[in-house]
C-alpha positions as CSV (number, residue, x, y, z in Angstrom):
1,X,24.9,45.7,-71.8
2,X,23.4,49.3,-71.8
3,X,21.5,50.6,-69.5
4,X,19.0,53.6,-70.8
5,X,17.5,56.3,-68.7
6,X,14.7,58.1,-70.9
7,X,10.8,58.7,-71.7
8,X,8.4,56.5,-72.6
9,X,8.0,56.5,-76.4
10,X,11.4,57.3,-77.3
11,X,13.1,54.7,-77.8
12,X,10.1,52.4,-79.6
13,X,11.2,47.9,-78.6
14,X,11.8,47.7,-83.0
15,X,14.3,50.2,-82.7
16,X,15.9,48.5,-79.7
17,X,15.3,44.9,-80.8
18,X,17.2,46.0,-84.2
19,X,19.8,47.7,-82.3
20,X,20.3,44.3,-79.9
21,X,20.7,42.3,-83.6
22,X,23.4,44.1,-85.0
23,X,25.5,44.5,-82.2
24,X,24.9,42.1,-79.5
25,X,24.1,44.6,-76.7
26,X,21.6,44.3,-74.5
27,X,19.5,47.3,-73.5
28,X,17.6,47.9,-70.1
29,X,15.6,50.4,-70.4
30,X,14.1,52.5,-67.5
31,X,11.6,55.2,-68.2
32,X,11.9,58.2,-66.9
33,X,9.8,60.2,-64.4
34,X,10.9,63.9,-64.6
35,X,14.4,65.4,-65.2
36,X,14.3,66.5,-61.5
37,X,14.6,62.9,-60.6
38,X,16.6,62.3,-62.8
39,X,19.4,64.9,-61.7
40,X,18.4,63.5,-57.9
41,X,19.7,60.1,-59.4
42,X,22.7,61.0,-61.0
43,X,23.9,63.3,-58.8
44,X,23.8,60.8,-55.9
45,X,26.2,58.8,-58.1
46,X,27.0,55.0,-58.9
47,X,23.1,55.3,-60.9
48,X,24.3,52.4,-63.2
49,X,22.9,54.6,-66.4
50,X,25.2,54.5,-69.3
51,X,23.0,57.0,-71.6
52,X,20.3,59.4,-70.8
53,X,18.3,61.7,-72.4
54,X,18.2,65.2,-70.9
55,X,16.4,68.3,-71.0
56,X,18.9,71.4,-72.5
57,X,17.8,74.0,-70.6
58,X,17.7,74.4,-67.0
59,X,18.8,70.6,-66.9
60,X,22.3,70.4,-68.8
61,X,23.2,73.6,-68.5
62,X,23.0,73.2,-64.5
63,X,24.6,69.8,-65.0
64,X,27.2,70.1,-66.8
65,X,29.3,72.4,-64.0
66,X,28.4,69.7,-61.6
67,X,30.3,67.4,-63.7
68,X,27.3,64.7,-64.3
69,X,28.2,63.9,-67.3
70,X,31.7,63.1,-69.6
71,X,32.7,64.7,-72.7
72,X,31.6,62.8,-75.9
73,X,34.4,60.9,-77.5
74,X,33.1,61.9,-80.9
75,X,35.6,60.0,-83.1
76,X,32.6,57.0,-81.9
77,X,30.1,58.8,-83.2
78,X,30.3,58.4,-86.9
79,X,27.2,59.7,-87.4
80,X,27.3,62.6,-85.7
81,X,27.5,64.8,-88.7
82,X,23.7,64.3,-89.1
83,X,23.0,66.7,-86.3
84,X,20.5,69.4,-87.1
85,X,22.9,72.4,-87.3
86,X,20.7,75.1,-85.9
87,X,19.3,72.5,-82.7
88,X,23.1,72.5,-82.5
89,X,23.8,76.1,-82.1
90,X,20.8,76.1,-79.7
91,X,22.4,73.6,-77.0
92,X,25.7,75.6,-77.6
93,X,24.3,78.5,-75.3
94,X,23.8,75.4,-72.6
95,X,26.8,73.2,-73.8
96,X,29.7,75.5,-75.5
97,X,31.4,73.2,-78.4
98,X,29.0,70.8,-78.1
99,X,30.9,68.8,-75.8
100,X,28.4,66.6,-74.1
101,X,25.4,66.2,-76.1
102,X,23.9,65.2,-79.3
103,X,20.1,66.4,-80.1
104,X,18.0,63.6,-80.4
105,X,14.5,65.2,-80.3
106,X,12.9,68.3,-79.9
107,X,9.6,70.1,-79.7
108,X,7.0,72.9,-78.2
109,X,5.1,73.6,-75.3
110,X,1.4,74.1,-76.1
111,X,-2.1,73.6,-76.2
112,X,-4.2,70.3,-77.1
113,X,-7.3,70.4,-77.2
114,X,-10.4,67.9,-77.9
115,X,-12.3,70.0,-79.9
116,X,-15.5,68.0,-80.1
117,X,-15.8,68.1,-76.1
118,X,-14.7,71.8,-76.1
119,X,-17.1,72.6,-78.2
120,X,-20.0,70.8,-76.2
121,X,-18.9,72.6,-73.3
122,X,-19.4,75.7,-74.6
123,X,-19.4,77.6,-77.6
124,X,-17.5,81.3,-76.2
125,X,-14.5,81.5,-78.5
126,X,-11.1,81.7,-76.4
127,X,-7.4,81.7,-76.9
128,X,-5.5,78.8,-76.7
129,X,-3.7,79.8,-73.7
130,X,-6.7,80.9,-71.9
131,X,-8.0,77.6,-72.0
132,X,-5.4,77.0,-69.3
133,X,-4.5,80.2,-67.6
134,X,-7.9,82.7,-67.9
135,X,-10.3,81.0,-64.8
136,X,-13.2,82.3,-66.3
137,X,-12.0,80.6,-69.7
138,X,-10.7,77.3,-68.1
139,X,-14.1,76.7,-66.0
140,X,-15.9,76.0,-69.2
141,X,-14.0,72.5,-69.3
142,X,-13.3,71.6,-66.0
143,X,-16.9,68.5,-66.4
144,X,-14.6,67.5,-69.3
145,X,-10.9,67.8,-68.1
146,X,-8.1,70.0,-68.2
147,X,-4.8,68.6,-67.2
148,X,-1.5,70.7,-67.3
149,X,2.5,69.3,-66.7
150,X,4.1,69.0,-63.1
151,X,7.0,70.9,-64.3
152,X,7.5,74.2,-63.2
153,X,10.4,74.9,-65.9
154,X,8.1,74.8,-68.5
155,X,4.6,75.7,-67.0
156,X,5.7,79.2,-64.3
157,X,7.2,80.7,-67.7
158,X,4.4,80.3,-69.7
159,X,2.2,81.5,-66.9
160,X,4.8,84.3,-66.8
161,X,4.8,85.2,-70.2
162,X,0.7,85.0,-69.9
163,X,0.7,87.7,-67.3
164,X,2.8,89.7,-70.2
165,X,6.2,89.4,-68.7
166,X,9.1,89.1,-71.0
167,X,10.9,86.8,-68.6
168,X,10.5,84.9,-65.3
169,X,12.0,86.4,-62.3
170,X,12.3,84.5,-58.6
171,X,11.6,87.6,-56.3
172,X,8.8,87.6,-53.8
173,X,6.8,89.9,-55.5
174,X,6.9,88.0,-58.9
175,X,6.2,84.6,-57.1
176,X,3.0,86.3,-55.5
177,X,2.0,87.2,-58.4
178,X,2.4,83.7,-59.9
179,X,1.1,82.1,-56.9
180,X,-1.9,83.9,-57.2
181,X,-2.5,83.4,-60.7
182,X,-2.3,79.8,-60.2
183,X,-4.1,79.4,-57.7
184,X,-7.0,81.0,-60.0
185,X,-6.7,78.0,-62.3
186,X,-6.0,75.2,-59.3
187,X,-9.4,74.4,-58.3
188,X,-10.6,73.9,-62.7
189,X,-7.3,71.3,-63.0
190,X,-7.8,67.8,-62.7
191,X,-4.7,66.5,-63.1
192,X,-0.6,67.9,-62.6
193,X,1.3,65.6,-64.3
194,X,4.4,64.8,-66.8
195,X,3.3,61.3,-67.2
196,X,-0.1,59.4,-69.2
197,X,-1.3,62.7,-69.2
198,X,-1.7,62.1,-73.2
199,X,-3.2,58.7,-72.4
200,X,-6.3,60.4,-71.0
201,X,-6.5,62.6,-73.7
202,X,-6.4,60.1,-76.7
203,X,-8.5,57.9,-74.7
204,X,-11.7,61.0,-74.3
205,X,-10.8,61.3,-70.4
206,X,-9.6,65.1,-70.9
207,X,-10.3,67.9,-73.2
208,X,-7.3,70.3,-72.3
209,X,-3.9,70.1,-71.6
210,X,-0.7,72.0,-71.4
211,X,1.7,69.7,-72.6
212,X,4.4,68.7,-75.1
213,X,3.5,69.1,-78.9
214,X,5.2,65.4,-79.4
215,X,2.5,64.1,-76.5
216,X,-0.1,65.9,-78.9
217,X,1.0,63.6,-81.8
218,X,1.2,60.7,-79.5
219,X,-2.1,61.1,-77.9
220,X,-3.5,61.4,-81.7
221,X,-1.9,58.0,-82.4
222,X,-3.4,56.5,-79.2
223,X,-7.2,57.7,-80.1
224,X,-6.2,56.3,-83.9
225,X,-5.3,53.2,-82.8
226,X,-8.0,52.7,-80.2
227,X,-10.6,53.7,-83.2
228,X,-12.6,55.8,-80.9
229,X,-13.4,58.8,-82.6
230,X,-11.4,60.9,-80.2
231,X,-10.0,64.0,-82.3
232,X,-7.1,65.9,-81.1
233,X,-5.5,69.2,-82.0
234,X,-2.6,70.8,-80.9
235,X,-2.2,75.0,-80.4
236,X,0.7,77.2,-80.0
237,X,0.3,79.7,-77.3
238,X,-0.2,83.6,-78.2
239,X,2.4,84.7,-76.2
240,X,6.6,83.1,-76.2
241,X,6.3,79.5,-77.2
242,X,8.5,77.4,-75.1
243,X,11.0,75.1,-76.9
244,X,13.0,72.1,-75.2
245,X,15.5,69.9,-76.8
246,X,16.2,66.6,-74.8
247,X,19.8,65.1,-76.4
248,X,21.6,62.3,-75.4
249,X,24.4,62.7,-72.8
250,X,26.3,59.6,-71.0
251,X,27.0,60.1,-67.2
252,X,29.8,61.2,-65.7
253,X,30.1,57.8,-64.3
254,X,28.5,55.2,-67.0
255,X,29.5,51.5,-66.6
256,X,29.4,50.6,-70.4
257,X,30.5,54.5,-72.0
258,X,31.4,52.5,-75.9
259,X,27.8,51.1,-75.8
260,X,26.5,54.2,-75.0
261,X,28.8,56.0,-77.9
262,X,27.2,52.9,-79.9
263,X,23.7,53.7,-79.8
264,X,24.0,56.7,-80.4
265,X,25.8,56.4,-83.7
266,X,23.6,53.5,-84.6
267,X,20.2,56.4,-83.6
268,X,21.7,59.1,-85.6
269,X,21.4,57.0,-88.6
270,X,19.0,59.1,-90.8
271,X,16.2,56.2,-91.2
272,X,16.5,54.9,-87.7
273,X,15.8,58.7,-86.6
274,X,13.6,59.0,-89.0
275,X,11.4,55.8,-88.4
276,X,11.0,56.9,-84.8
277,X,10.6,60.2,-85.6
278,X,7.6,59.3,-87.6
279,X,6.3,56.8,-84.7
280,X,5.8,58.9,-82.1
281,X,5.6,62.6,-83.5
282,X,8.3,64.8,-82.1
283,X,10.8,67.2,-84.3
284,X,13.7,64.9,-84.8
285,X,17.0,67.0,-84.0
286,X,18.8,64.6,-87.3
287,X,18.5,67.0,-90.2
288,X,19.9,63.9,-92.8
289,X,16.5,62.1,-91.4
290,X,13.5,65.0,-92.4
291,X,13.7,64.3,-96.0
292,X,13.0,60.5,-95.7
293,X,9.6,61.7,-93.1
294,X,6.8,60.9,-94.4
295,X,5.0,64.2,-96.0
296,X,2.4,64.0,-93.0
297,X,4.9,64.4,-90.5
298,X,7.0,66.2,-92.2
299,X,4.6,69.2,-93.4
300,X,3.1,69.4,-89.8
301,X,3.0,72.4,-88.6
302,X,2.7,71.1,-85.0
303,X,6.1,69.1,-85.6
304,X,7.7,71.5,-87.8
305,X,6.5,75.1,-87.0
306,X,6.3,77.6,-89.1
307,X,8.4,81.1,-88.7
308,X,6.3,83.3,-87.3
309,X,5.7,81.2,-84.5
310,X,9.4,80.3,-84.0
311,X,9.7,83.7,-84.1
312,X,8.4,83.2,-80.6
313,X,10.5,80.8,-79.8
314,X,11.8,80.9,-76.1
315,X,14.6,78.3,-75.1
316,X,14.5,78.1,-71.0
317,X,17.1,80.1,-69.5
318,X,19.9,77.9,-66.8
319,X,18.3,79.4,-63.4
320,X,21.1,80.5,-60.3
321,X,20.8,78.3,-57.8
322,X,19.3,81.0,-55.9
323,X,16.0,81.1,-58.4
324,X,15.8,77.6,-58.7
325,X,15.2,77.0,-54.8
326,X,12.7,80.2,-55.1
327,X,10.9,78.3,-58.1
328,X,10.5,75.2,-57.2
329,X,9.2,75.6,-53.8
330,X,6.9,78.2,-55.5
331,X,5.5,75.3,-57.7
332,X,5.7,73.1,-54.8
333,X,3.2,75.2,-52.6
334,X,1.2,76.4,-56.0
335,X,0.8,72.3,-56.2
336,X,-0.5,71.7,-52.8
337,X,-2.4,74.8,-52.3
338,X,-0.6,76.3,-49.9
């Protein structure tokens, strides 16, 4: 038996079916809310999960002194040598030596966009990131939907880097002044969520969204599938462009640790990652799978960026425990309205 704790998409039932034939395990798999749950569950212990899929940074490196998870026994993982080198040296500023993760996938923060509705609501030309943070800008498409992620990791330093700030800071002044912008942009949102918020879009519910650029690709699957004209494109913001990697990690605490080891070896194979890869559009963190993606996915800028937007590239910084408290009641109240 293995018991899996991750999103929705990422682990597609032909990958899991094929992975039950060769070896005999049997996966449950529980999808995943938020990584804040997530750390809630494991850190009130006995969770049952025996591999998980977590966030780099503030997640795992936050994690990781807590001792939520056990050191890889890499002489199980003969495939680990397929590991994008570079999305290795990233989680090395989270997880020194590698120790406790594997990249699985990777990707940006951004801007998708229905252009066809955008452009019936109106025709005033506007940065990507306005369409989310300027209120005059975001008006335009609240008739039409603009939804944004209920994570404040990912959305308070984009709003941050919006107002022009290098960094995020947790101080009272700094939080007023992100509170305020928010609230700006509150009354034009229709939706704060992690979750379907693609679903709406590829279905012609919503025309904006701050979300993940492997959503964007999945969205554009949905509306392709559904044959319903929908049309979806996917922007990089004009300021720091947020990155996350989620990577496999087994608990501190897993029941069955050599299936976990198990599937990852048998998902670091270069065409499993790359068949799933290709299915539901995020940057694979495999390197020995991009040359068997399909050209499409492969030569997609909104997969695969090119350099002078990584250039902008900004991996979230691990948070004191001090600046996480500040944060997230900050998001809380920015949430609520209050």
């Amino acid at each position: 038996m293995l018991n899996v704790y991750s999103w929705a998409e990422y682990f597609p039932a032909p990958m899991l079916r094929r992975f039950e034939s060769e070896t005999g395990i049997h996966v449950n798999y529980t999808v995943m809310d938020s990584n804040d749950v997530m750390e809630t569950t494991l850190s009130a212990g006995h969770s049952g999960f025996d591999l998980v899929t977590v966030n780099a940074s503030p997640h795992l490196a936050r994690e990781i002194p807590k001792h939520l998870w056990q050191p890889l026994d890499k002489s199980r993982i003969r495939t680990i040598g397929n590991a994008d080198p570079s999305i290795m040296r990233t989680l090395q500023r989270v997880d020194p030596g590698n120790r406790y993760a594997i990249p699985w996938m990777w990707g940006t923060v951004g801007v998708m966009v229905n252009p066809d509705k955008i452009r019936a609501a109106s025709s005033e030309p506007s940065r990507a990131i306005d369409k989310v943070f300027k209120p005059e800008v975001i008006a335009r498409y609240q008739d039409c939907g603009v939804t944004i992620l209920d994570s404040w990791v990912d959305v308070l330093p984009a709003l941050s880097a919006w107002l022009g700030h290098k960094d995020i800071a947790a101080d009272p002044a700094s939080l007023r002044e992100l509170a305020a912008a928010f609230n700006a942009i509150r009354p034009y949102l229709r939706r704060i969520s992690t979750s379907g918020y693609y679903q709406q879009l590829g279905e012609g519910e919503s025309c904006v969204a701050l979300g993940y650029s492997g959503d964007a690709m999945i969205a554009r699957r949905l509306a392709a599938d559904a044959a319903n004209g929908v049309r979806i494109e996917y922007a990089f913001p004009e300021t720091q462009v947020g990155v996350y990697v989620d990577s496999f990690a087994i608990p501190a605490d897993a029941p069955h640790p050599a299936n976990a080891h198990a599937f990852i070896e048998f998902a670091m194979r270069p065409e499993i990652s790359a068949e799933v890869a290709a299915y539901i559009g995020f940057a694979t963190g495999n390197a020995a799978a991009i040359p068997l993606l399909p050209a499409e996915v492969r030569n997609n800028a909104g997969i695969y960026p090119p350099a002078e937007v990584r250039e902008r590239f900004s991996l979230g910084r691990a948070f004191t425990p001090t600046e996480e408290r500040a944060l997230g009641k900050a998001w809380l109240r920015m949430k609520s309205g209050h």
